[in-house]
Structure formats: C-alpha cells, structure tokens
C-alpha positions in Angstrom: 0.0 0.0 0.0 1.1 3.4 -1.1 1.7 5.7 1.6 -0.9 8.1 0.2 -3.6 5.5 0.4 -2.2 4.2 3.8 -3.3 7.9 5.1 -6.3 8.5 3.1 -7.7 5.2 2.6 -10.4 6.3 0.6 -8.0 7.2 -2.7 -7.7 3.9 -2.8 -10.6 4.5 -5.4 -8.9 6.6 -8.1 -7.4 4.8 -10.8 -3.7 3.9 -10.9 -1.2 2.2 -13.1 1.7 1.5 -11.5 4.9 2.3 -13.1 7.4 2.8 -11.1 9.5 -0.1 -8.7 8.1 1.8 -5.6 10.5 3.9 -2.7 13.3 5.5 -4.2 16.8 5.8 -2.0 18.5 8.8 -0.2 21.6 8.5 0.1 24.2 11.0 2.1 26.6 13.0 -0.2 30.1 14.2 1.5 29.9 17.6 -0.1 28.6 19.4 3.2 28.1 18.3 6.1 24.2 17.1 5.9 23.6 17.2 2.5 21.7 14.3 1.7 20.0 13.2 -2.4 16.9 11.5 -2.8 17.3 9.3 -6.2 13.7 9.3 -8.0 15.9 9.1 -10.8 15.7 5.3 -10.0 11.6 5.2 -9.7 11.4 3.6 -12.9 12.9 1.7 -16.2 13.9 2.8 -18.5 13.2 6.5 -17.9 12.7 7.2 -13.9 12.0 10.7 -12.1 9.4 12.6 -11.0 7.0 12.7 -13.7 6.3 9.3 -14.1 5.4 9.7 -10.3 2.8 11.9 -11.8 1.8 9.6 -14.8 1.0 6.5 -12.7 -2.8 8.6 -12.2 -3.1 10.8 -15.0 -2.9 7.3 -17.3 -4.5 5.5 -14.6 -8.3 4.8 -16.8 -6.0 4.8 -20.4 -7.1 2.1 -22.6 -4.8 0.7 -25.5 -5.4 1.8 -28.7 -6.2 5.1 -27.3 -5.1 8.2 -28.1 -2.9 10.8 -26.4 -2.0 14.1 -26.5 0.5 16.4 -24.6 2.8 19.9 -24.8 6.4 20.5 -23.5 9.3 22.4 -24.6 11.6 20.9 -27.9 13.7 18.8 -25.0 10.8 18.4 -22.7 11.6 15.0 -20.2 8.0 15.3 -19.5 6.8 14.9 -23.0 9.4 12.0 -23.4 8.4 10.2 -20.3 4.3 10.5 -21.7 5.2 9.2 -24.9 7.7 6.2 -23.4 5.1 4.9 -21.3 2.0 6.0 -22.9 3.5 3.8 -25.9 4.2 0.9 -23.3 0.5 0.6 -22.3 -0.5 0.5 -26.3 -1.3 4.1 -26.7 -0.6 6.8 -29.6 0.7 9.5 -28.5 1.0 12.9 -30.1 3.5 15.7 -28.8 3.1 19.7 -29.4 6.5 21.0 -28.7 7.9 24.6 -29.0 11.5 25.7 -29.5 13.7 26.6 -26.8 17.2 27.2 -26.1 19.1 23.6 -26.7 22.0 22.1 -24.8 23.2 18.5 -24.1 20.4 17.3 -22.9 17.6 18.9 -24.5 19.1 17.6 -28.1 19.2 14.1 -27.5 15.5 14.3 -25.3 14.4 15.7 -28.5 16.0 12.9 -30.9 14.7 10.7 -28.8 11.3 12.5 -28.7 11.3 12.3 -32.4 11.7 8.2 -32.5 9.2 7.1 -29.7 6.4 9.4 -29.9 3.2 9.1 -32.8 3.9 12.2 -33.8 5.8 15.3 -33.0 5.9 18.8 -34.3 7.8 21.8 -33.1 6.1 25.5 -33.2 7.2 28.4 -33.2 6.0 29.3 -29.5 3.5 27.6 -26.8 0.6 29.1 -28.4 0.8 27.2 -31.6 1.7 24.2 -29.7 -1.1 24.1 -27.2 -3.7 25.0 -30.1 -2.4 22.4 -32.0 -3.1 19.8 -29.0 -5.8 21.1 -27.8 -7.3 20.0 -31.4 -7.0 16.8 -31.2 -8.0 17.1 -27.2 -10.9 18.1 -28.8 -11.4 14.9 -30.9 -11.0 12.7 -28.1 -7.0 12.1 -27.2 -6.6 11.9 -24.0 -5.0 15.6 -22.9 -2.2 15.3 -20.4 -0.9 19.2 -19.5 2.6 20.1 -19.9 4.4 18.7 -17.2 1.7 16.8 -15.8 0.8 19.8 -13.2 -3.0 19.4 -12.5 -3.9 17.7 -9.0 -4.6 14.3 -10.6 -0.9 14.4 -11.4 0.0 16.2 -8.5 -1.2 13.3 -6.0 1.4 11.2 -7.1 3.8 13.9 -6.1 2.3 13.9 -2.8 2.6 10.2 -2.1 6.6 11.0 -2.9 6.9 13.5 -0.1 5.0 11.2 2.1 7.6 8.5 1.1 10.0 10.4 2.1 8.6 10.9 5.3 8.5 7.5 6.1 11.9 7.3 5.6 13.3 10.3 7.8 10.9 8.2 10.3 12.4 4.8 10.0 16.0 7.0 10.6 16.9 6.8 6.8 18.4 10.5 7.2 17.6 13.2 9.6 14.7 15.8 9.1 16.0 18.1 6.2 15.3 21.8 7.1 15.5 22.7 3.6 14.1 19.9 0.4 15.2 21.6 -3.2 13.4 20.5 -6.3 13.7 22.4 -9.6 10.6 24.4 -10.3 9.3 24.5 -13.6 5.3 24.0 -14.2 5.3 23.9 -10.6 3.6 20.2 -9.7 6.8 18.5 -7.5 6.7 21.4 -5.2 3.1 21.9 -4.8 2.9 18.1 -4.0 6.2 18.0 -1.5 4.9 21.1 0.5 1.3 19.5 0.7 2.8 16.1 1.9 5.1 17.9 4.7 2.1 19.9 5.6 -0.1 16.7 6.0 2.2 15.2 7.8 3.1 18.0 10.4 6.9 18.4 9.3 8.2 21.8 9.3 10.4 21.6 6.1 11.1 24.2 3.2 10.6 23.2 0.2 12.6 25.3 -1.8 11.9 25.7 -5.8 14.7 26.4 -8.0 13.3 28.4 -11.2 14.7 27.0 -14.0 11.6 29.0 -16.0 10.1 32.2 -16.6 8.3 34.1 -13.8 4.7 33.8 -15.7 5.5 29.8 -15.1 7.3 29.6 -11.9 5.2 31.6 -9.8 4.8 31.3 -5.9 1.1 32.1 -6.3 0.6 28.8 -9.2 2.5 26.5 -6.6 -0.1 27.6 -3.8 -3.4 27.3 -5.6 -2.0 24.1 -7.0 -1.8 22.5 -3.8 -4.3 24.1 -2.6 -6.6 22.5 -5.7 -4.8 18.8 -4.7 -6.0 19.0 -0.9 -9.7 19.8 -2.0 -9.4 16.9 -4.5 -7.7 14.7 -2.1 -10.6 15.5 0.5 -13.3 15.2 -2.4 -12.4 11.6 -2.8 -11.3 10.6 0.5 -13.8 11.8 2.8 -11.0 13.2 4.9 -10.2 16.8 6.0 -6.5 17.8 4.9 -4.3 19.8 6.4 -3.2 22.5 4.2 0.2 23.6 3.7 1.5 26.3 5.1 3.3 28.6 2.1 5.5 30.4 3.9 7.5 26.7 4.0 7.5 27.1 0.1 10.2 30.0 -1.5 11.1 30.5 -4.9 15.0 31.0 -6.2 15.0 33.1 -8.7 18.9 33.7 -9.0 19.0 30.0 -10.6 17.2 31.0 -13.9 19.8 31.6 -16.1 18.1 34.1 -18.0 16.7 31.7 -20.7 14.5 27.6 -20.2 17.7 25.7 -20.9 20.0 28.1 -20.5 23.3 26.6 -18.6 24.6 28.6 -16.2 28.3 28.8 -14.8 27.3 27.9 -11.3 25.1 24.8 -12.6 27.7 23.5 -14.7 30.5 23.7 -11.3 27.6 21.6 -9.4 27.9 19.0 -12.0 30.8 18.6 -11.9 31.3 18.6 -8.1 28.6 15.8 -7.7 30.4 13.6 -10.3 33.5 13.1 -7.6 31.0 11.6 -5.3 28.8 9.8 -7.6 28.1 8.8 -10.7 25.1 10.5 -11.2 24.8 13.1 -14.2 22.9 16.4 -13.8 21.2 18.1 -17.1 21.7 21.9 -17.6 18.0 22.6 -17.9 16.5 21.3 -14.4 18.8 19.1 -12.1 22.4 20.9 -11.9 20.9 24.4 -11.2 18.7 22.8 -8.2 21.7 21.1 -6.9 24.1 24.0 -6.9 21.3 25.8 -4.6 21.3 22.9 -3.0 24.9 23.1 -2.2 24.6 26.7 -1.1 21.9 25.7 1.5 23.6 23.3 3.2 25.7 25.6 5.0 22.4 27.1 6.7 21.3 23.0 7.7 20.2 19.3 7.1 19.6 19.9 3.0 17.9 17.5 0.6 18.1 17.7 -3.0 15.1 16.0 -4.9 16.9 14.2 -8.1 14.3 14.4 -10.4 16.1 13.9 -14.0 17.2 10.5 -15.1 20.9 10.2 -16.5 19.9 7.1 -18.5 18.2 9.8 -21.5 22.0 10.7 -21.4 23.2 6.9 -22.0 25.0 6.8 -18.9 23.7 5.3 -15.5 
C-alpha cells in the first residue's frame, strides 16, 4: 500500500497504473556536512523521475489503442516520459512542442522525442503548440498538460513526499530543514509542500526556477496544492491539512536568463557531484537545483530531490 492511500484510505478508489518499482533511496553526499539526495531518478525503467510519479494517475483509466495528446518544450523530459510509457500501455501519443534554447540534454531528449512518440511537431511558440493539442484534445485524445501539473498528477507527487517521510521516520536520514526541487510548471513542489504539511513536518521546500516568472510563480505553486488538498478531501472523505506557504520559496537567482540556458554555477555543481557519484545532472533542471542545493547546506540538514534520469544521457 502506497503511503498516500495508507493515510487517506479512501483514494484507494482513483485509478492507478503502476509504473514505477516503488520507494526511491537517499543517500548522504560528503559535499557538506548534511547534505543528503533523494534518487527518484531510479523510480522507474527505463526513464525514472518525478514525472512518471505523476503519470501512474493521470494514465490510470487509459485504454490501449487510445489516443494521447501532450505539450512541452523541444527537449521536454516530460513529454518524453508520456510518450515512453503512454506507448508501453499501447497508446498513440502525439507531442506539441515549441522551441527553446538547446543544450546536451535537450538535443538528445528531442532525438529521442522524435523516435518514440506518434507524432511530434515543433512550433514556433507555446501558443501554436497548445492549439495544435488542444485540437486533437478536442477529438478525443486523451489531454495530459505540460508537465503533468493538475492535482490528478499532482497526487502522485504527494505520495513522494509522504515517502520520504516515512523514511526520515524509520532513521533513513535526519529531518532536512530545507528539500530543493527544480521548479518548472510547478507540480513537485506543490505536491512535496502538501505532503510535509499533511504530515506535520516543518520543512522548506525550496523551488529552484529553471523557467520564466509567468511559469514559476509562488502564487501557481499555492493554488496548486491548494486544488490537490480539496481533490484529495473530495475523494477521500477526509479533512487535509493545508500547507502552510511560507515553508515554500522561490529561487529566482538560478534561472539563467533563458529555459535551458546553462549557467556557470550549474555546470560547477555538476561537476562537483560527479567526484561523489556517478550520477549526471542536465543543464535545464537538475544541476541548477543542486548548486542551490549546495549553497543551503551551509544554513542545515539539506535535501536535493533528483528528479532527471541520466539514463536519456546513455550513462547510468
């Protein structure tokens, strides 16, 4: 049983397909004092992070043979991971996708993009993308938003933090003051800070913007997990406890300027966790998250949330 469902009994109702192997590790990095890495990069073959977390309910009633239909950015890992495992549960899946500024990563998620999904085509900007999906939304497919973000998606996010939870209470590592998760459409966070509210732990979740403001903004993150607890309650019967916002910030500084963008202090993170481990950070998401992480853990007990796969990178 799911810890979700072992709280809330009642979601045992809404549809699920698992994908995932179940509780991902943490494991203790010696590159400050408590700085600890929780590897959801391992949640799954043969692409794991956090948004297949998110796809386990937001595919949970697909049927094979059906049709499927998302958004995300030319190197999107979101729109790779729907059309990887929307294509291993016999679905066709279509991808809207709009250009963006490419590094490593981003060019071979795109090649890769280009091989597994139905059918992807690249816009000029979101608004040709989403109008493009929306159309065939509107003929049936089955519409998953751009990085999963909507509270269906967002539950499985919250069974991650209560995951975590249970491990910091069998003495897996101590009670991080601060948990660091890159913040792009915003659905990890919201779902971590509603999980550490429900639970009663007073943790920061701290969301590294690797996005523009009019995405990453600490308002969306709030009304998102606001929208989860009333779902969540809806379905469950149960009152939630709602999460307190002033344990959720925003990093700006981490940006870069540009989605994808690699920045200097990003690419020295990298490199720093690659003497500890063997783990691979992308430029867009995970190695601007970690190097806030780093700076953290001089202020206390720090987690970093690994939520990009190295595997898309052919390494493990």
């Amino acid at each position: 049983m799911i810890p979700l469902v072992r709280r809330f009994p009642g979601l045992s109702r809404i549809p699920r397909v698992v994908l995932g192997h179940g509780t991902t590790p943490v494991v203790s990095l010696p590159l400050a004092e408590s700085l600890w890495m929780k590897r959801d990069d391992l949640y799954a073959d043969p692409i794991g992070g956090n948004k297949v977390r998110a796809l386990e309910f937001l595919f949970g009633e697909l049927k094979k043979g059906e049709d499927v239909v998302t958004v995300g950015s030319a190197g999107s890992t979101h729109a790779l991971a729907v059309a990887t495992y929307g294509k291993r549960l016999g679905a066709r899946v279509r991808v809207g996708r709009w250009r963006q500024e490419m590094n490593e990563t981003a060019t071979r998620v795109a090649a890769q993009l280009e091989r597994i999904a139905q059918q992807s085509q690249t816009f000029r900007n979101p608004v040709g993308a989403y109008a493009w999906a929306l159309t065939h939304a509107a003929r049936g497919a089955t519409w998953i938003p751009a990085g999963g973000s909507v509270p269906l998606g967002v539950i499985g996010h919250v069974n991650a933090g209560l995951e975590l939870v249970d491990q910091i209470e069998h003495n897996a590592l101590p009670e991080p003051r601060f948990v660091v998760v890159p913040l792009g459409t915003g659905g990890t966070a919201a779902g971590l800070s509603l999980a550490f509210a429900i639970a009663g732990r007073p943790i920061t979740v701290v969301g590294a913007r690797v996005v523009p403001r009019i995405v990453a903004r600490r308002s969306h993150v709030a009304r998102l997990a606001r929208r989860t607890a009333r779902l969540i309650e809806h379905i469950s019967g149960t009152p939630v406890r709602k999460p307190d916002l002033q344990n959720f910030v925003v990093a700006n500084e981490t940006y870069g300027g540009a989605y994808g963008r690699e920045t200097d202090a990003a690419r020295a993170a990298a490199e720093r966790i690659r003497t500890v481990s063997r783990v691979r950070l992308d430029g867009t998401y995970s190695a601007k998250a970690f190097a806030h992480a780093l700076d953290l853990a001089a202020r206390g007990p720090t987690l970093f949330w690994l939520t990009f796969d190295s595997r898309i990178l052919g390494t493990s």
